[in-house]
N, C-alpha and C positions, 0 to 999 in steps of 0.2 A: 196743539204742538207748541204754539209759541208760550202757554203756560208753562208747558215742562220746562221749554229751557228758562224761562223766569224764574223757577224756581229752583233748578238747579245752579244757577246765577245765586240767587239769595242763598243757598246753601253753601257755595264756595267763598260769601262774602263772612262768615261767620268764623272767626278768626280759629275759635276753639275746634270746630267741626272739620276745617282745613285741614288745621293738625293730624288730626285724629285721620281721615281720609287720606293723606298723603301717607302717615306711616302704616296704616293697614296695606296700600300697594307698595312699601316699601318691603314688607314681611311677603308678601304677596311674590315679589320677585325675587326676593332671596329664593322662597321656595322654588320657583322657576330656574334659577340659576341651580341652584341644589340639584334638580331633579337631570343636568345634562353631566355630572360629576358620576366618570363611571367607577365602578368596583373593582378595587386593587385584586390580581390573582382569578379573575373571573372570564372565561371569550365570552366576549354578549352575543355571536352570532349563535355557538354553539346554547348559551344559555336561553335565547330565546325560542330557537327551536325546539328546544326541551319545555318550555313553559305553556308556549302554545298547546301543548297536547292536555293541559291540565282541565280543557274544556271554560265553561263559562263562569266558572270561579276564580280563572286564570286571567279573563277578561276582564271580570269586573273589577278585579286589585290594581290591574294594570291600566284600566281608563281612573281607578280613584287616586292611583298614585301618577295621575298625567302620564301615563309612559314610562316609567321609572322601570317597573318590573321588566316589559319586554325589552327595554332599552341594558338592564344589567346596570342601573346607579346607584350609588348612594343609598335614594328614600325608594328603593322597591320595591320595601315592605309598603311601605306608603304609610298609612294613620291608622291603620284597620285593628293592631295591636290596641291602641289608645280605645278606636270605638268596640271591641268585643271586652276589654276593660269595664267601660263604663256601662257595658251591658250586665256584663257580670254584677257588678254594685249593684246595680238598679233593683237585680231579681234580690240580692243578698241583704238590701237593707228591708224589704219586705218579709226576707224569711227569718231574721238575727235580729232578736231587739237592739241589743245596741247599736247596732248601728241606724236602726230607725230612731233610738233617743238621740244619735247624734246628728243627724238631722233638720229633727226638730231644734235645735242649739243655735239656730240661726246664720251668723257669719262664720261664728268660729266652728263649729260640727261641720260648714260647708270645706271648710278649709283644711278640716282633718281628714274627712274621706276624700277631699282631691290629694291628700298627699297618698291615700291610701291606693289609688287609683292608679299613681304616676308608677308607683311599686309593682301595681301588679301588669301595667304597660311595661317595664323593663322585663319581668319577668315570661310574659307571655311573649314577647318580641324574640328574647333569649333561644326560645323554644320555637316560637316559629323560624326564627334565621336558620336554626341546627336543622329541623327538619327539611328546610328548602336546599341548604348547603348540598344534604346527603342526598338528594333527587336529585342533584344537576353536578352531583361529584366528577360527571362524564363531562365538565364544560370547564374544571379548574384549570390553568396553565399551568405547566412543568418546571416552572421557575425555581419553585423553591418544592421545600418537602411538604409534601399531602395535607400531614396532621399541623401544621403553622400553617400551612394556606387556607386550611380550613377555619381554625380561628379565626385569621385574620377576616375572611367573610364574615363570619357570623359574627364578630364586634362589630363590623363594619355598617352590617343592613341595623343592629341592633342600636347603635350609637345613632344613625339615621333618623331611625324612627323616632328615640328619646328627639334628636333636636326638631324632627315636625313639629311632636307636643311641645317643644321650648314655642316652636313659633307660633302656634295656635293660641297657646297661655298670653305671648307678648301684646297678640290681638285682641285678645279678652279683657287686659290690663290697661292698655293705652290706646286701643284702635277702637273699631266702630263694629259690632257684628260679634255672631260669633264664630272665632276662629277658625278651630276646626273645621267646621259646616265650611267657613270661606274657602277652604284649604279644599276639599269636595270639593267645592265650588266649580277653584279655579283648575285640579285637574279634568272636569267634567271639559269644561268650555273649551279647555286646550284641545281633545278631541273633537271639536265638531267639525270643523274644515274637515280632516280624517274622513269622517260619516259624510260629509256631504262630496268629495272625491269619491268615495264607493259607489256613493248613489248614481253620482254623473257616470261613473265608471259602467256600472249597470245598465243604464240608459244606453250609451254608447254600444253596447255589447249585443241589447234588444235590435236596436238600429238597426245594426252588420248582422243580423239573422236573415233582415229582410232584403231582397236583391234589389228591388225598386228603391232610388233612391231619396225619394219623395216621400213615400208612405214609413221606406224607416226612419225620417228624420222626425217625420210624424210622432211613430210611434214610439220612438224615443222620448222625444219631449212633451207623450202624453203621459207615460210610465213617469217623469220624472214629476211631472203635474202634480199627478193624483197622490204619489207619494208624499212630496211638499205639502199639500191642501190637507192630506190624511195629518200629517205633524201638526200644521199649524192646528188643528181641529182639537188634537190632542190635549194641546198647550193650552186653550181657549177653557177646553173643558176640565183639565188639572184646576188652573187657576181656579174658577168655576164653584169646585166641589170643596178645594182649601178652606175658599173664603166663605162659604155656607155655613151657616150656623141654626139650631135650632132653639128659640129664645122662650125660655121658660118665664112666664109674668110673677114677678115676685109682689103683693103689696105690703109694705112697713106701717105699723099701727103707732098711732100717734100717742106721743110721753107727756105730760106737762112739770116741768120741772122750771120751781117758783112762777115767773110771769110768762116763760119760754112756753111755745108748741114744737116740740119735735118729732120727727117722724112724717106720717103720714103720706110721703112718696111712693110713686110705686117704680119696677126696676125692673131690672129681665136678668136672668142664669143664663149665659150664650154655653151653648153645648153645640163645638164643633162637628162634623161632620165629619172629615177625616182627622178625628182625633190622637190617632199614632202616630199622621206623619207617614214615614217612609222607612221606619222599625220592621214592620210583619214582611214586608217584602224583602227587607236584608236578612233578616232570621231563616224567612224559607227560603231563598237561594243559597245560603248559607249550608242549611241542613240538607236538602237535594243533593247538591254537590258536592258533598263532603266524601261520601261513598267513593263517586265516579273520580273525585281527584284523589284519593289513596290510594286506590288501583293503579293509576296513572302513573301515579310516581314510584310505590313499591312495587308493583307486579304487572309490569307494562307487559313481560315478556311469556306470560300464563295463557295460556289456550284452556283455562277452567270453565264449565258454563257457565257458573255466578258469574265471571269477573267478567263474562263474553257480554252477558245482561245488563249490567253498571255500567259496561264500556259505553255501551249504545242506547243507554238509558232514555239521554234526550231527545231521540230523534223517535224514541214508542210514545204514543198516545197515551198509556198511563203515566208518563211525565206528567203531563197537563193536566188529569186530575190530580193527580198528587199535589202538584204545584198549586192549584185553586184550593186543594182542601188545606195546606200549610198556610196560605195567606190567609183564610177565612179564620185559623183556629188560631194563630198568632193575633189576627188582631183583637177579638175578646182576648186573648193572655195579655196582653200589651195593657190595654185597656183595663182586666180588671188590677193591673199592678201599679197604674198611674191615676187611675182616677177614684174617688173616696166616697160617696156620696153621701154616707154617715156623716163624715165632716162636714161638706157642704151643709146639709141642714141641721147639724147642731148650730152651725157660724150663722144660718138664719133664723133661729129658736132665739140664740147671744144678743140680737140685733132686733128682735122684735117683728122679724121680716116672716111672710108667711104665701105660700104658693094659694091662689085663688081655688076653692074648693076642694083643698088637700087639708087633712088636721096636719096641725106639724108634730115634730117627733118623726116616729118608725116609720109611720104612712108617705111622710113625706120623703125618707130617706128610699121609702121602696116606689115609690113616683120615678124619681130622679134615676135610680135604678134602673127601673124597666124603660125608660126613655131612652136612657144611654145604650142600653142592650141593643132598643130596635136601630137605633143610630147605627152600633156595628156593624149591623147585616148591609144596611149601606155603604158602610167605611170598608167593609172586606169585599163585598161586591165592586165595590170603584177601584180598588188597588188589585184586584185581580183582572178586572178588564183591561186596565191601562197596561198591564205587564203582557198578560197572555197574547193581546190584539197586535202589538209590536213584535213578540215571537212568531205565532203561527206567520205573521208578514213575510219575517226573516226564512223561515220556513218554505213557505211559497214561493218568494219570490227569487232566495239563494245572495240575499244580502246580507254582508257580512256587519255584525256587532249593530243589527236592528232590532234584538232580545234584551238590549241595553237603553234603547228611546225611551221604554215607558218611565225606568226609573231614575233615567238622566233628567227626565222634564219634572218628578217629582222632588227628588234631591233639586235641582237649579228653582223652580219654581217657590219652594220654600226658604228655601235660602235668601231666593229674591225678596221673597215679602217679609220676611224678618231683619233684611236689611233695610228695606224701606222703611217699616214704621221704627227703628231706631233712629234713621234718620229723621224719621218725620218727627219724633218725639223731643229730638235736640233742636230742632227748626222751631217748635212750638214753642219750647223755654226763650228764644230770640225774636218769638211775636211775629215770623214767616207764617205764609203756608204751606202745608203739607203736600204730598204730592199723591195723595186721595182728595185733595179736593178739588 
């Protein structure tokens, strides 16, 4: 302990990293202050009752946008426009060559698909405000006329969201981290007092079941135990499977060039373990509740069988296959659209570098392959447990927005650690240590 704060101490003595740490919480709270600016022409009581029914699609925008959505502000939309943006590119520079030439272009091809990006963020914003407007049309005030109120919503959530990404880019540019993610980040963290109020709430409720007053106080505060112990266990074991890597032994064949020996080292290919990330599990809730929230908001008032089916989708047991088989099949898609492994072993053919009992070339490129592969079936098994094992909880136990633990600790848990080693990376240039070590 007293290391951390030594180092945390040497990190705050480093004039440059100061900077940069003071104005990323300074973006940090703008966003905060943003997110309590409510929506001109909008009732939030009446809008949030309306948003609630949208089920766990409804939740999940509204803990990433801190509260915004059920609150009726500003950033309601949150950043979600920005991240199904860059989901969009990601698949599109895979399928469109130019945009994979432009890519590969380094800074500047980096530079023209973020412009490309911010465009199709105003656009998709555009369209998600008009279709939220027209779902909660029953929550506008009577102030002014229908069709200007309605605009003036839908500029409103859309001009919102444009300035999140203003302040994510700001973060990107002069702060420490990446922005966005922090902006996740920090609406994740502002709910957890929230979740931890429900829980004690629950506990409390277990108690007063029981007429002895001793045994519910008990069983309250073993309910609230096990709960806690189950999180922390959680967290231990995200952390855990992140930072797991499986290390492929590279050895470099030695060059002689005039009097020089080069080469000769040997290296490791680190191939993570949860290589997506936190992608396959936004993708499948995404597409799960896509259904059940159209119904919602166009055809709440249908006694149709389908729509009776999608209504109560999530509370059937084939939710949860379904939900395992989207996370298993997202994350080989994820994977094979991020990861290259031709490249990889042309880049060690380039270099003279060669995997110990593989020829290089093909053989090595279908090594690394089928390695990655088996790694998936780990990476989709661990992001399926972490999700399912925090719902069926919620499920069982009737605790509200505990369907949401597994990927709050995955989103915070990543976050953290790619905060950290950027930090630790500016520590090292000032000849500190790290706070891995």
């Amino acid at each position: 302990m007293k290391g951390l704060f030594n180092t945390m101490f040497n990190a705050w003595r480093v004039p440059e990293l100061r900077k940069k740490l003071l104005f990323t919480l300074f973006i940090l709270a703008l966003y905060m202050i943003g997110g309590l600016i409510p929506t001109p022409g909008m009732d939030a009581e009446k809008f949030h009752e309306l948003v609630k029914g949208w089920g766990q699609i409804g939740s999940l925008m509204d803990i990433i946008s801190a509260g915004g959505l059920y609150s009726a502000t500003i950033f309601a939309m949150g950043i979600t426009p920005y991240i199904n943006s860059s989901i969009i590119m990601q698949l599109l520079t895979v399928a469109i060559p130019a945009l994979e030439r432009l890519q590969k272009e380094g800074e500047t091809g980096r530079k023209k698909i973020q412009q490309i990006v911010r465009v199709v963020t105003v656009v998709l914003a555009l369209t998600q405000a008009s279709v939220f407007t027209y779902a909660t049309r029953s929550a506008m005030t009577g102030y002014i006329a229908k069709p200007v109120n309605a605009v003036l919503i839908i500029m409103t959530f859309t001009a919102g969201t444009a300035f999140i990404m203003w302040l994510g880019e700001r973060i990107n540019d002069k702060g420490i981290g990446n922005g966005i993610s922090l902006l996740i980040f920090a609406g994740i963290v502002t709910r957890i007092p929230t979740m931890a109020e429900s829980l004690y709430k629950y506990a409390l409720e277990i108690s007063g079941k029981i007429s002895n007053a001793a045994l519910g106080f008990a069983a309250g505060l073993a309910v609230f135990s096990i709960v806690t112990m189950i999180s922390v266990a959680i967290i231990v074991f995200v952390v855990f499977v992140q930072n797991a890597e499986r290390r492929l032994p590279v050895q470099y064949s030695k060059r002689v060039v005039g009097r020089k020996v080069y080469g000769g080292q040997s290296s490791h290919i680190p191939l993570k373990v949860n290589q997506s990330g936190v992608m396959p599990v936004i993708f499948s809730m995404s597409m799960i509740a896509l259904p059940s929230t159209i119904i919602t908001m166009f055809f709440s008032d249908s006694n149709n069988i389908i729509v009776k089916w999608f209504r109560d989708f999530d509370s059937s047991p084939v939710y949860y296959v379904v939900n395992f088989l989207l996370i298993i099949g997202f994350t080989f898609f994820y994977s094979a659209i991020q990861f290259n492994p031709i490249e990889i072993s042309n880049n060690l053919q380039k270099n003279g570098g060669f995997i110990p009992g593989v020829r290089p070339g093909r053989p090595t490129s279908d090594f690394i392959a089928k390695t990655a592969f088996r790694l998936n079936w780990a990476d989709g098994l661990f992001l399926a447990m972490v999700v399912l094992v925090p719902t069926l909880m919620g499920k069982l136990t009737s605790l509200q927005n505990v369907w949401f633990a597994g990927t709050s600790v995955l989103i915070l848990t990543g976050v953290a650690n790619d905060l950290v080693k950027q930090v630790e990376s500016q520590m090292v240039t000032h000849h500190y240590k790290g706070f891995l070590d």
